[in-house]
CHARMM internal coordinates of N, CA and C (Angstrom, degrees):
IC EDIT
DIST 1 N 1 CA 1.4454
DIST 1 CA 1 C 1.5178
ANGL 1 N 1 CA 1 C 109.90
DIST 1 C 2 N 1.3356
ANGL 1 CA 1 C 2 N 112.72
DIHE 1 N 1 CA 1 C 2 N 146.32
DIST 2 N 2 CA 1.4664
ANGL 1 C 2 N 2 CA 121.70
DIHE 1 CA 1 C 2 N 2 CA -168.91
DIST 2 CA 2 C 1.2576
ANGL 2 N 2 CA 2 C 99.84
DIHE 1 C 2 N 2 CA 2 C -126.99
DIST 2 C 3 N 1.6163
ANGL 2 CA 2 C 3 N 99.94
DIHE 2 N 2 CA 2 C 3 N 118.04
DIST 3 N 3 CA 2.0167
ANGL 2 C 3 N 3 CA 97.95
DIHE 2 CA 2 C 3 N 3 CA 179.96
DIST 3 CA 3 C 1.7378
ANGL 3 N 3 CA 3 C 111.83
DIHE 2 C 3 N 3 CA 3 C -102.37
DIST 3 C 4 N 0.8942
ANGL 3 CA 3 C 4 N 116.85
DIHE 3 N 3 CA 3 C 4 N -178.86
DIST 4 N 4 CA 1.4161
ANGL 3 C 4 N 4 CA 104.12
DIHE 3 CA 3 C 4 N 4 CA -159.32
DIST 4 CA 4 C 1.9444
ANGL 4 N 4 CA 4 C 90.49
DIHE 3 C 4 N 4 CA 4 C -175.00
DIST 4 C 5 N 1.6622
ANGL 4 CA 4 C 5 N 90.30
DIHE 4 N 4 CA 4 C 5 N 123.13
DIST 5 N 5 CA 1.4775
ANGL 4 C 5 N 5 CA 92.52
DIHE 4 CA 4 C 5 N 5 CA 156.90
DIST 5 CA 5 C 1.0096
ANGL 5 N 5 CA 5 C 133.61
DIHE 4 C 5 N 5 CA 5 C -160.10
DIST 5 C 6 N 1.3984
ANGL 5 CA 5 C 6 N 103.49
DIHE 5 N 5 CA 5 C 6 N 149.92
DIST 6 N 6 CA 1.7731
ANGL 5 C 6 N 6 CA 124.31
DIHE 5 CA 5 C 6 N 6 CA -118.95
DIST 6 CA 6 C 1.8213
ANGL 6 N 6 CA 6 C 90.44
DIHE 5 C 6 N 6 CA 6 C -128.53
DIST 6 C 7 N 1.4336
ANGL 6 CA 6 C 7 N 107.05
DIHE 6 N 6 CA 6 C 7 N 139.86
DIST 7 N 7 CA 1.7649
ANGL 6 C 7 N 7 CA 121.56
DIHE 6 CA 6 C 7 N 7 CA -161.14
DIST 7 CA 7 C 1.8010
ANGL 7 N 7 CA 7 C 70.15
DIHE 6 C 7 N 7 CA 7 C -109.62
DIST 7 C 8 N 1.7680
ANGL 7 CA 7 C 8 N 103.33
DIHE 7 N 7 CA 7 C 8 N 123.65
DIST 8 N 8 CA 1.3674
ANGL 7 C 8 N 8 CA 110.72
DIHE 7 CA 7 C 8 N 8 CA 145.20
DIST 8 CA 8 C 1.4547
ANGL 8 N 8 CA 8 C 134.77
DIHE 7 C 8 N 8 CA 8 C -56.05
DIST 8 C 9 N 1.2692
ANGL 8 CA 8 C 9 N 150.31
DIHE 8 N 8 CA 8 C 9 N 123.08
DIST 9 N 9 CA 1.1727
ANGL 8 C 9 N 9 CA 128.40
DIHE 8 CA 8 C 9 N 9 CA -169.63
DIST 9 CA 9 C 1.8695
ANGL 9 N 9 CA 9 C 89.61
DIHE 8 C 9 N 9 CA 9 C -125.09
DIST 9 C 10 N 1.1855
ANGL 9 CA 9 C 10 N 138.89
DIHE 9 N 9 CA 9 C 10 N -55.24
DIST 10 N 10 CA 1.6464
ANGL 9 C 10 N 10 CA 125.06
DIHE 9 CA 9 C 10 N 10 CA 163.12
DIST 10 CA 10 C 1.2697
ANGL 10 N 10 CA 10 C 114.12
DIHE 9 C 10 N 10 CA 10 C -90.92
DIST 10 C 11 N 1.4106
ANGL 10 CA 10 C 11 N 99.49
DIHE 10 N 10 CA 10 C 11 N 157.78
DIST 11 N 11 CA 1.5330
ANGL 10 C 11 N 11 CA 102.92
DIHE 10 CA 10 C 11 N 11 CA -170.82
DIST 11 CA 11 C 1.4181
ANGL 11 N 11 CA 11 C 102.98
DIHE 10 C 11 N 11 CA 11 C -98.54
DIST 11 C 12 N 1.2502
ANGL 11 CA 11 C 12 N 119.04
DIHE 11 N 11 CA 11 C 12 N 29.64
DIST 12 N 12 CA 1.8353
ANGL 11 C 12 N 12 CA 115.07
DIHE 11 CA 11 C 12 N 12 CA -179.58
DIST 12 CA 12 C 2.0317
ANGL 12 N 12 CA 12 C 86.84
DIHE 11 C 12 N 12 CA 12 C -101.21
DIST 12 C 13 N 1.3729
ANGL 12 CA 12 C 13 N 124.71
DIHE 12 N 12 CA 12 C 13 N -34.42
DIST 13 N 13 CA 0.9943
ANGL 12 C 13 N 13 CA 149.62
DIHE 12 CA 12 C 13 N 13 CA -145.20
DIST 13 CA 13 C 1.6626
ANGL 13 N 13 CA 13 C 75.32
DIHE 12 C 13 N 13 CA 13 C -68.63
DIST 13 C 14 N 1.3334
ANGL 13 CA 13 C 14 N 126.71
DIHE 13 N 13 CA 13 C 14 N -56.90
DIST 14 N 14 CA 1.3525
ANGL 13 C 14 N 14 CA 114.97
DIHE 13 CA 13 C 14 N 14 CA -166.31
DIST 14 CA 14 C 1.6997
ANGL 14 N 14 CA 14 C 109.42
DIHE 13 C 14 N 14 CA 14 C -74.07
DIST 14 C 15 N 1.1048
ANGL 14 CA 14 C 15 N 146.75
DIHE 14 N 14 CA 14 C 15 N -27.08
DIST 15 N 15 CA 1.0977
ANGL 14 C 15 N 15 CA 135.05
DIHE 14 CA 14 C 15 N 15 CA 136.57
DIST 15 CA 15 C 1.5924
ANGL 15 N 15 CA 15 C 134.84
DIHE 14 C 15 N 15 CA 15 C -6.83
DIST 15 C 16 N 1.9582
ANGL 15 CA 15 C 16 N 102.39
DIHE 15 N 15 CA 15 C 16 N -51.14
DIST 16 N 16 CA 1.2289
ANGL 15 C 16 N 16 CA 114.52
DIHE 15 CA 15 C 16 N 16 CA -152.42
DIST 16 CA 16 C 2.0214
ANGL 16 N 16 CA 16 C 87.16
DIHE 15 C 16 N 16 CA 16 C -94.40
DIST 16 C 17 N 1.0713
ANGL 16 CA 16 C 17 N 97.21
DIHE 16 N 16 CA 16 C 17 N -40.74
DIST 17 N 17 CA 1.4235
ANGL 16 C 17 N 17 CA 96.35
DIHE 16 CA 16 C 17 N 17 CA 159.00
DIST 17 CA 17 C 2.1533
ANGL 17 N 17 CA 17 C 139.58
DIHE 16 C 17 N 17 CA 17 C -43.66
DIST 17 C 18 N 1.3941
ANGL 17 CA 17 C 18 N 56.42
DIHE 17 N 17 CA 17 C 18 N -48.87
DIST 18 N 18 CA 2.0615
ANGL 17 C 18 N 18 CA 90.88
DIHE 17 CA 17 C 18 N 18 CA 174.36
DIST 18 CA 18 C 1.5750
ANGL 18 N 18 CA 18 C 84.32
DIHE 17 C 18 N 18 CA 18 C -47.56
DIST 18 C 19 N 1.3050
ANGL 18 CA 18 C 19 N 122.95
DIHE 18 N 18 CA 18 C 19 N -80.77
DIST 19 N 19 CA 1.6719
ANGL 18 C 19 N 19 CA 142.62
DIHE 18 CA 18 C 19 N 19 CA -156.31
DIST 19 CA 19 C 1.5207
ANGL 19 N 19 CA 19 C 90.73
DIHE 18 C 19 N 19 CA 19 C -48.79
DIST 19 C 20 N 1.2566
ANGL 19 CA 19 C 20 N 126.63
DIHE 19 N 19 CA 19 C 20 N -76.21
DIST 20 N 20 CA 1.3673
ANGL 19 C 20 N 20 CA 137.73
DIHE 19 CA 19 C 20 N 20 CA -168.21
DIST 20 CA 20 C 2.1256
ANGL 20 N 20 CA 20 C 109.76
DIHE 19 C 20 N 20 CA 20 C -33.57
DIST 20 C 21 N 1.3648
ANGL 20 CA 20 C 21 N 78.59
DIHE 20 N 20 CA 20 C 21 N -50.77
DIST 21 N 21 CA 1.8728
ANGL 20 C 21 N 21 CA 90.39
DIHE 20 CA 20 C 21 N 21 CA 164.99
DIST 21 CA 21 C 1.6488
ANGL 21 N 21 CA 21 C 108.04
DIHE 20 C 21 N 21 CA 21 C -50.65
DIST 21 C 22 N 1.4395
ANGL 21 CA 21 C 22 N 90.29
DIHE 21 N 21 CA 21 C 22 N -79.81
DIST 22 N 22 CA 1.9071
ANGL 21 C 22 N 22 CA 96.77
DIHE 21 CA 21 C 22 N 22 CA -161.30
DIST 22 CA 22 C 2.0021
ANGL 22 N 22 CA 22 C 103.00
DIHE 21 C 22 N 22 CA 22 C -50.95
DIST 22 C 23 N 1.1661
ANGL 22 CA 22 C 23 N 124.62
DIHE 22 N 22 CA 22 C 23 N -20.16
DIST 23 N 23 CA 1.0860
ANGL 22 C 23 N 23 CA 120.47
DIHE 22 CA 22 C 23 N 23 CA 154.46
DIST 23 CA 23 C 1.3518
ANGL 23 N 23 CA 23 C 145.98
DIHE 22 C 23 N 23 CA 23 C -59.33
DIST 23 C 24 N 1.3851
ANGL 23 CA 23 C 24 N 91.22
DIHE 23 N 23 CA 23 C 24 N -13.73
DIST 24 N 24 CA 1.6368
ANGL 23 C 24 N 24 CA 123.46
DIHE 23 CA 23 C 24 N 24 CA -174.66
DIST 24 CA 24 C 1.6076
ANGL 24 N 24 CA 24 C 110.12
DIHE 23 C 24 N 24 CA 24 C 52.80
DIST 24 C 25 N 0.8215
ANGL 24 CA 24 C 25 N 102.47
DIHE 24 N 24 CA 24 C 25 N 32.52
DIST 25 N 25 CA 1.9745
ANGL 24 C 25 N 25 CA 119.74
DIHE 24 CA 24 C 25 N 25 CA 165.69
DIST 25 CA 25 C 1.6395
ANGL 25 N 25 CA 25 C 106.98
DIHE 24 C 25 N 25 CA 25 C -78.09
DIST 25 C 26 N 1.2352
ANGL 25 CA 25 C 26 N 119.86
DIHE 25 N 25 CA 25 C 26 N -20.89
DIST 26 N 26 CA 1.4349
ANGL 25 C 26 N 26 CA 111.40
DIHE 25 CA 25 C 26 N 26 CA -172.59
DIST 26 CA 26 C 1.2900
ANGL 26 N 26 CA 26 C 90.62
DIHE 25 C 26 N 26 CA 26 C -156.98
DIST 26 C 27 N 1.6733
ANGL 26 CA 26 C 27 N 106.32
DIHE 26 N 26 CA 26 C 27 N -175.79
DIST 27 N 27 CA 1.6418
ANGL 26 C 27 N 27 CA 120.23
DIHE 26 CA 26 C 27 N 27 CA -170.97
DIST 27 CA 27 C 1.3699
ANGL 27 N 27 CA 27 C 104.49
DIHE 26 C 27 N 27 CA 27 C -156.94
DIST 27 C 28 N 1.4940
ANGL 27 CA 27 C 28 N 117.38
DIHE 27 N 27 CA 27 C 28 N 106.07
DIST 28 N 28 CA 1.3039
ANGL 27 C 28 N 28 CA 92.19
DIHE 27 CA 27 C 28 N 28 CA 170.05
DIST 28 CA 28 C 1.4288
ANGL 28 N 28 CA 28 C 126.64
DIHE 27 C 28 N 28 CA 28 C -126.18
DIST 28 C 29 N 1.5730
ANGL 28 CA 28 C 29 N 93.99
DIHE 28 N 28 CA 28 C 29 N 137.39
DIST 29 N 29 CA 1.4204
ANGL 28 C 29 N 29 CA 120.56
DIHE 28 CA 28 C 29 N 29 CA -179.40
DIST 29 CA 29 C 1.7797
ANGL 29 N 29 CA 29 C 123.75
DIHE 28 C 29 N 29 CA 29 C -63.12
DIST 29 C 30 N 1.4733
ANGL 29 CA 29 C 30 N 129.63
DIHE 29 N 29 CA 29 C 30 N 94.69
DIST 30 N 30 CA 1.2939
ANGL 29 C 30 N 30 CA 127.29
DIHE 29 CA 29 C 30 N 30 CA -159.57
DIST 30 CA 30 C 1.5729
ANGL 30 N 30 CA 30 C 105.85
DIHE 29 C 30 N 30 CA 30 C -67.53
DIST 30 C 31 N 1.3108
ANGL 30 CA 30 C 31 N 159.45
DIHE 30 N 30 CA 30 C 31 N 174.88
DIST 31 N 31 CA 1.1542
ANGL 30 C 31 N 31 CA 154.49
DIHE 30 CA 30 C 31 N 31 CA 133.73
DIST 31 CA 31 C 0.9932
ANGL 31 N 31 CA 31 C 136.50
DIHE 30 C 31 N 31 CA 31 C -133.16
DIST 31 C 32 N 1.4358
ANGL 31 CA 31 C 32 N 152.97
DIHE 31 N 31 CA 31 C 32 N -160.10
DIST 32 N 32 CA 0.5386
ANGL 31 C 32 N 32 CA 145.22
DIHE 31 CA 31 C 32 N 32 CA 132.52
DIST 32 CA 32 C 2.1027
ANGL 32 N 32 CA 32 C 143.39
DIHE 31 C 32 N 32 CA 32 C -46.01
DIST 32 C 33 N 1.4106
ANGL 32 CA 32 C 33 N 123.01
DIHE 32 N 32 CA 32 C 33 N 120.85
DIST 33 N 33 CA 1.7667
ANGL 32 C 33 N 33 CA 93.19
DIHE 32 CA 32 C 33 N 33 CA 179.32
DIST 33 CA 33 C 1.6121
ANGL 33 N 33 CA 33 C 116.08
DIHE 32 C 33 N 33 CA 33 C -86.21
DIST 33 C 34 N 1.2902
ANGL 33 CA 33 C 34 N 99.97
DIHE 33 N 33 CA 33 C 34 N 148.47
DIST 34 N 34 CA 1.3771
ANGL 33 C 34 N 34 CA 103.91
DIHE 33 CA 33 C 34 N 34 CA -164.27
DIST 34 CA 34 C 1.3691
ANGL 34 N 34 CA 34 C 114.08
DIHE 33 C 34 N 34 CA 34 C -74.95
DIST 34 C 35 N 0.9297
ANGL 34 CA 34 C 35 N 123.85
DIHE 34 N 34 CA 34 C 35 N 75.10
DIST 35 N 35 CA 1.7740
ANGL 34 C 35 N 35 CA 102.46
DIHE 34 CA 34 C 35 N 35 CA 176.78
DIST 35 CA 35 C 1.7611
ANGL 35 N 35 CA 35 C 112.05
DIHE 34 C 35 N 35 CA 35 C -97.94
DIST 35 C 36 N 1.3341
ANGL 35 CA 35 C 36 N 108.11
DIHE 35 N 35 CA 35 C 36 N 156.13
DIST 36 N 36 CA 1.4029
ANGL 35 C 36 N 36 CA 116.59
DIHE 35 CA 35 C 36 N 36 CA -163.62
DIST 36 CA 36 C 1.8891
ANGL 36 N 36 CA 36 C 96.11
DIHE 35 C 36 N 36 CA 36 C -117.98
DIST 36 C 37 N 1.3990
ANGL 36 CA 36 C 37 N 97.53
DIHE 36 N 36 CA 36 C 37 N 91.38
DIST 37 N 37 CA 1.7591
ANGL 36 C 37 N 37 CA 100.01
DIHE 36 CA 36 C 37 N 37 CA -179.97
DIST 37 CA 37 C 1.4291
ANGL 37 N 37 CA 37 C 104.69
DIHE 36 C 37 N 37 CA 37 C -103.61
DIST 37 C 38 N 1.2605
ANGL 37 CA 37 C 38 N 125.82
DIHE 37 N 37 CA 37 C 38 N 22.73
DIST 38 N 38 CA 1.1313
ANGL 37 C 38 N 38 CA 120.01
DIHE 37 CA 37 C 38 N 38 CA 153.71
DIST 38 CA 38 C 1.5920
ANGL 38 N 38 CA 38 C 118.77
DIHE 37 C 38 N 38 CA 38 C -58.47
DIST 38 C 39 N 1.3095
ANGL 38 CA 38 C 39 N 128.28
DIHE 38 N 38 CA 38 C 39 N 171.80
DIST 39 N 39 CA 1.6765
ANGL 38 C 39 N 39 CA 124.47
DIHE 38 CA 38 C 39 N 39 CA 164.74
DIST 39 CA 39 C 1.6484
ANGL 39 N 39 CA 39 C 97.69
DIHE 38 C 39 N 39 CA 39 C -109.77
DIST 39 C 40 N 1.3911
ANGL 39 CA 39 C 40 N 115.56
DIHE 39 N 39 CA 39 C 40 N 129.33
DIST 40 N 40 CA 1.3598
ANGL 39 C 40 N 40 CA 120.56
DIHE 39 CA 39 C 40 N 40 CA 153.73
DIST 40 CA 40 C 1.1368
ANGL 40 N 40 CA 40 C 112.89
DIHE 39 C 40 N 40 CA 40 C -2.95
DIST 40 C 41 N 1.4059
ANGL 40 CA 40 C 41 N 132.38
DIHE 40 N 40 CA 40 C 41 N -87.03
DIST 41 N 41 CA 1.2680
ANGL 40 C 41 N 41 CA 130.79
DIHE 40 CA 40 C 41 N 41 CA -149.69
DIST 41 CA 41 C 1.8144
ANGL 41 N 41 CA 41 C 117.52
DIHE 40 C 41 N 41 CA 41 C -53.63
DIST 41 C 42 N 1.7342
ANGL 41 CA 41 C 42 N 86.24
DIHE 41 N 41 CA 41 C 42 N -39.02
DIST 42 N 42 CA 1.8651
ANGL 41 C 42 N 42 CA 98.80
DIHE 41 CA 41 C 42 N 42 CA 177.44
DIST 42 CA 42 C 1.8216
ANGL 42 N 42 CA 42 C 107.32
DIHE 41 C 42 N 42 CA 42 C -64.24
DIST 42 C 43 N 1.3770
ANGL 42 CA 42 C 43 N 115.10
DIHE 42 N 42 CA 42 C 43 N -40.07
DIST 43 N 43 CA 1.2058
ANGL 42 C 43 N 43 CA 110.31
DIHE 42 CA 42 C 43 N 43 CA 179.64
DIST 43 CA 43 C 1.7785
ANGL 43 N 43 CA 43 C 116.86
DIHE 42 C 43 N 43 CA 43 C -72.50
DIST 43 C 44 N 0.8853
ANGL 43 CA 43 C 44 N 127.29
DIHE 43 N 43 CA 43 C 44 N -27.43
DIST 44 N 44 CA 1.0692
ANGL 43 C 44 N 44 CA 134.23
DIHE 43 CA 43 C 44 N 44 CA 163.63
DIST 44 CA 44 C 1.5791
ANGL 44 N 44 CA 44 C 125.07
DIHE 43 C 44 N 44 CA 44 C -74.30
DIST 44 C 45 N 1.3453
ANGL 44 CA 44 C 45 N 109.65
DIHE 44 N 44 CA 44 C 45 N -32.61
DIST 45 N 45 CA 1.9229
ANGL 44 C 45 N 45 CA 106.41
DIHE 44 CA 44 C 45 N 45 CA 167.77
DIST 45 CA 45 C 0.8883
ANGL 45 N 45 CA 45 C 128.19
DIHE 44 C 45 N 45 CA 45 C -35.15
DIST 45 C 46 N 1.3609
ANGL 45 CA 45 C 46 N 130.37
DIHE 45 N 45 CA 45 C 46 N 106.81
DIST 46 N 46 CA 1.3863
ANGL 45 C 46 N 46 CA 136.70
DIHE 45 CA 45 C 46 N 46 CA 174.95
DIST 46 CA 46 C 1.1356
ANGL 46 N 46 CA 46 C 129.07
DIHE 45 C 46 N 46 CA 46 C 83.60
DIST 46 C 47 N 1.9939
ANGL 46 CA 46 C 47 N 104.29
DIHE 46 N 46 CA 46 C 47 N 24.20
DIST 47 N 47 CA 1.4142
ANGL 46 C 47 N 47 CA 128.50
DIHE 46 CA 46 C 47 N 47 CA 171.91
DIST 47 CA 47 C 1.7732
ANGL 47 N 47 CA 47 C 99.15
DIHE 46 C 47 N 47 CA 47 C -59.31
DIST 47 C 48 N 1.3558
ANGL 47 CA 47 C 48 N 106.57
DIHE 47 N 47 CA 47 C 48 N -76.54
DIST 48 N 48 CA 1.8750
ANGL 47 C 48 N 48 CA 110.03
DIHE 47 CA 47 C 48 N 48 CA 165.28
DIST 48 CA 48 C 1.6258
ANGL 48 N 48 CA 48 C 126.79
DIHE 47 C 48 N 48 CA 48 C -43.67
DIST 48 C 49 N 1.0863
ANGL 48 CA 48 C 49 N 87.22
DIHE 48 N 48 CA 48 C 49 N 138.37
DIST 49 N 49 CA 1.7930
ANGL 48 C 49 N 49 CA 89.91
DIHE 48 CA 48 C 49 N 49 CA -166.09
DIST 49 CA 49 C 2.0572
ANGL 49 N 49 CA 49 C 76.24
DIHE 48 C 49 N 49 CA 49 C -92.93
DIST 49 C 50 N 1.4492
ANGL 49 CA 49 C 50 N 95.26
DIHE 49 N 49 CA 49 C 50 N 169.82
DIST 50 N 50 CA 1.6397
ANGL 49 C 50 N 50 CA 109.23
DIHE 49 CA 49 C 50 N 50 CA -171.25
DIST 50 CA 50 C 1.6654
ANGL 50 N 50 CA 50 C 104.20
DIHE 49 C 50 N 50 CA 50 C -57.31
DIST 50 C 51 N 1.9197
ANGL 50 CA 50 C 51 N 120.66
DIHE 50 N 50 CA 50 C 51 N -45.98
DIST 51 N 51 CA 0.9637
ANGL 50 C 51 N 51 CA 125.56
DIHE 50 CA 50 C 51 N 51 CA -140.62
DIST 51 CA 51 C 1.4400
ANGL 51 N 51 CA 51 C 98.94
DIHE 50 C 51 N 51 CA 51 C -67.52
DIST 51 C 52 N 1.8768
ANGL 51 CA 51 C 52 N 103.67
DIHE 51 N 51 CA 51 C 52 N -44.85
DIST 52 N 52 CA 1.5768
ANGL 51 C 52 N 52 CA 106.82
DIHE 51 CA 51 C 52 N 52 CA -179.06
DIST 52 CA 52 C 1.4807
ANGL 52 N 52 CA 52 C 117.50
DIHE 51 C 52 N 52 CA 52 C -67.75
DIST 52 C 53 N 1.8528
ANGL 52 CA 52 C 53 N 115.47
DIHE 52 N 52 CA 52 C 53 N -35.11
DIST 53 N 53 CA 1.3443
ANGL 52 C 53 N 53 CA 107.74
DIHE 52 CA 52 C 53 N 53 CA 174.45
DIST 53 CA 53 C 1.6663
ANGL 53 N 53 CA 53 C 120.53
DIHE 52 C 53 N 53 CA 53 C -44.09
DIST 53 C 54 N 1.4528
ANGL 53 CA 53 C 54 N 123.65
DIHE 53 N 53 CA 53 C 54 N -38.77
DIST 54 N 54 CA 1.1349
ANGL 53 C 54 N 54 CA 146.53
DIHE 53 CA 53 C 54 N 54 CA -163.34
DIST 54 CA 54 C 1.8408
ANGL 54 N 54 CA 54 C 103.42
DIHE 53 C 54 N 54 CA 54 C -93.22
DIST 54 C 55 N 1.2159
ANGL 54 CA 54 C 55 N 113.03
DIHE 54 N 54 CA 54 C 55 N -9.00
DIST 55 N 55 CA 1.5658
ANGL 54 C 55 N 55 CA 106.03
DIHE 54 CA 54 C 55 N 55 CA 164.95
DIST 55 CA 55 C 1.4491
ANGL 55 N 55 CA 55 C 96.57
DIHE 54 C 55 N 55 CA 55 C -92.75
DIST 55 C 56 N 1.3521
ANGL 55 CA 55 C 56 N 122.79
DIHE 55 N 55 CA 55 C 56 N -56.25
DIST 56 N 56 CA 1.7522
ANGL 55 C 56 N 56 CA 141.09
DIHE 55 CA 55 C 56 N 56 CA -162.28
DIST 56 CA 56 C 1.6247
ANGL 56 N 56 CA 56 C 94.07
DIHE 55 C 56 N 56 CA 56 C -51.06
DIST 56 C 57 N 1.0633
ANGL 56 CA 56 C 57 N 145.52
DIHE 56 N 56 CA 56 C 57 N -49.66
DIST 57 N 57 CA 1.7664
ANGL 56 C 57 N 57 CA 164.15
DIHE 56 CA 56 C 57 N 57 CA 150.73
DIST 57 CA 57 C 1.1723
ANGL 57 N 57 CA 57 C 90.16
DIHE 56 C 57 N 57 CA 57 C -8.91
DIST 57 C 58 N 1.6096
ANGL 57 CA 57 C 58 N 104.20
DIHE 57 N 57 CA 57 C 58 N -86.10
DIST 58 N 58 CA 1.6411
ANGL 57 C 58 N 58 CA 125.23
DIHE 57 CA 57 C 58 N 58 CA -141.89
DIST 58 CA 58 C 1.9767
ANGL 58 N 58 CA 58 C 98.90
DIHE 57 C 58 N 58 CA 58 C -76.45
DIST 58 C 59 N 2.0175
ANGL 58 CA 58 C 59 N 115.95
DIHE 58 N 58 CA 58 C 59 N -4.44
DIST 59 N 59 CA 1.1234
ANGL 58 C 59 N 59 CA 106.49
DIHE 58 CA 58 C 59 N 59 CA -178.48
DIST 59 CA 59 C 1.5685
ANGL 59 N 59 CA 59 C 98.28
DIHE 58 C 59 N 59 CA 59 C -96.71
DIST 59 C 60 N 1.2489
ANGL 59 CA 59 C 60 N 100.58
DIHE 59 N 59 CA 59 C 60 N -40.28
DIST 60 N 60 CA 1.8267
ANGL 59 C 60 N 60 CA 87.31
DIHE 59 CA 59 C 60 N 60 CA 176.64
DIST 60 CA 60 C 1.4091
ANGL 60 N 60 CA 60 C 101.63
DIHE 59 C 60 N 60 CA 60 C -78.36
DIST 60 C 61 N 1.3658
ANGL 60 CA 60 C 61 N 167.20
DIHE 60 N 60 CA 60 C 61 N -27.14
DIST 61 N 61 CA 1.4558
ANGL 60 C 61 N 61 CA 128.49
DIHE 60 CA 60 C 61 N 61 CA 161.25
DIST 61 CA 61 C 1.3296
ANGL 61 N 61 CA 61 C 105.69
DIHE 60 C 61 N 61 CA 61 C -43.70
DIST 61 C 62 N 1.0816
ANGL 61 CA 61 C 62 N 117.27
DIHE 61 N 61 CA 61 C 62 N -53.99
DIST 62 N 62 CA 1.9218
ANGL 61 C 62 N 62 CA 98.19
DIHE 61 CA 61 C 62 N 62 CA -172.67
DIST 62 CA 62 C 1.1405
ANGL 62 N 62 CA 62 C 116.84
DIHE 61 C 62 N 62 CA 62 C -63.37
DIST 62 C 63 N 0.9504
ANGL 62 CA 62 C 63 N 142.37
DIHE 62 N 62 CA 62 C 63 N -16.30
DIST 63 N 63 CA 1.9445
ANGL 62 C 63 N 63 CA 155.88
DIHE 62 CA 62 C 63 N 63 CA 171.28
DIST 63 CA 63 C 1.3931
ANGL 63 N 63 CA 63 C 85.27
DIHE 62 C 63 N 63 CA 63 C -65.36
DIST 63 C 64 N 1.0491
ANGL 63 CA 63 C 64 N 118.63
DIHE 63 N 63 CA 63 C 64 N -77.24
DIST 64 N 64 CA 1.4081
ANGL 63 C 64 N 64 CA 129.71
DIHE 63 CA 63 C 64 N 64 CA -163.66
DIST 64 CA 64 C 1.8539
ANGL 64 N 64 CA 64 C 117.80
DIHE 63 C 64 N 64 CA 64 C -53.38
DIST 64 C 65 N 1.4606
ANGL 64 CA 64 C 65 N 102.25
DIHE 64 N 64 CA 64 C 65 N -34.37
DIST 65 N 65 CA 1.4163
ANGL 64 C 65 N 65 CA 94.46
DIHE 64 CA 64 C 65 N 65 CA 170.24
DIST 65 CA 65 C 1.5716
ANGL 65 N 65 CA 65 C 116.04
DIHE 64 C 65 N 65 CA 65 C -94.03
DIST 65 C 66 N 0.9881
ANGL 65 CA 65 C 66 N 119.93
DIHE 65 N 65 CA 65 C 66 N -7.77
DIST 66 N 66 CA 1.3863
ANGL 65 C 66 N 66 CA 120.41
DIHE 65 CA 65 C 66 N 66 CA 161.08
DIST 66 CA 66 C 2.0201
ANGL 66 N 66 CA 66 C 128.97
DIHE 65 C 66 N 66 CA 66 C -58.02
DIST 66 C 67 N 1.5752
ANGL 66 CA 66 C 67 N 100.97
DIHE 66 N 66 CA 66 C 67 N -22.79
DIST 67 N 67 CA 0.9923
ANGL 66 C 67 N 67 CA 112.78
DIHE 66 CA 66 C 67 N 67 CA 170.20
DIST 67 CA 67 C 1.3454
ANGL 67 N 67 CA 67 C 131.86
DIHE 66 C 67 N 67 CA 67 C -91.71
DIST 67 C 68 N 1.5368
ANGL 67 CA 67 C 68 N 102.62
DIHE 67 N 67 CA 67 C 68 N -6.36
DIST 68 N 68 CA 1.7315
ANGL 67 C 68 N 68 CA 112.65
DIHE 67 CA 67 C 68 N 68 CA -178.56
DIST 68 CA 68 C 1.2804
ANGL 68 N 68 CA 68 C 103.10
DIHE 67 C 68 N 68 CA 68 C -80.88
DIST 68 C 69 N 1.0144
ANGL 68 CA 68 C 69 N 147.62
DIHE 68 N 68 CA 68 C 69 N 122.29
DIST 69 N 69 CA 1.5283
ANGL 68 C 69 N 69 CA 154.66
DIHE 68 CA 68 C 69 N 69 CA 164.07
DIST 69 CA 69 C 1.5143
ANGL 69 N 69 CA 69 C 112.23
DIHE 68 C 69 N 69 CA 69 C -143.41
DIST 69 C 70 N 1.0919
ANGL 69 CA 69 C 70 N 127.94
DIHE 69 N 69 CA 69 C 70 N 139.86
DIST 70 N 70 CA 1.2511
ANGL 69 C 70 N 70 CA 145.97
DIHE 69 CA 69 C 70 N 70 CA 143.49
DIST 70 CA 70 C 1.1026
ANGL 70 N 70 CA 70 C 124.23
DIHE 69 C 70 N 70 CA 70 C -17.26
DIST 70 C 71 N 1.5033
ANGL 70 CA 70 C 71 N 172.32
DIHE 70 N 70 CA 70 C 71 N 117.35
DIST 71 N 71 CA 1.1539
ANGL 70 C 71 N 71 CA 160.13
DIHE 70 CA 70 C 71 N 71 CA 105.93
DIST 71 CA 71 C 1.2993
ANGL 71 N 71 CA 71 C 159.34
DIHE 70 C 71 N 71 CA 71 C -40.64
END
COOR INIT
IC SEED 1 N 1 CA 1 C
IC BUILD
């Protein structure tokens, strides 16, 4: 079985769907919509383990002091 999901855009479209059902050509499964109301930062916390946070640090200070110069 191949699931598939499909953004209504007319509402006659669910009708034509409707038919496809009572035909038993399709099945459809109601669900939930996905929305992601998390904020970035929370979904991402504690993606980096400490060891790499603490290399990624010590690579941008050096990025970073490479750009301080005098003019």
């Amino acid at each position: 079985m191949t699931q598939l999901t499909i953004e209504i855009i007319d509402k006659k479209t669910l009708k034509l769907i409707a038919d496809l059902e009572s035909m038993k050509l399709i099945r459809v499964l109601k669900g939930k919509e996905k929305t992601n109301k998390k904020k970035l930062s929370e979904r991402l916390a504690g993606s980096l383990s400490l060891l790499q946070a603490k290399a990624w640090n010590k690579e941008l200070e050096k990025m970073r002091g490479e750009w301080q110069r005098d003019i």
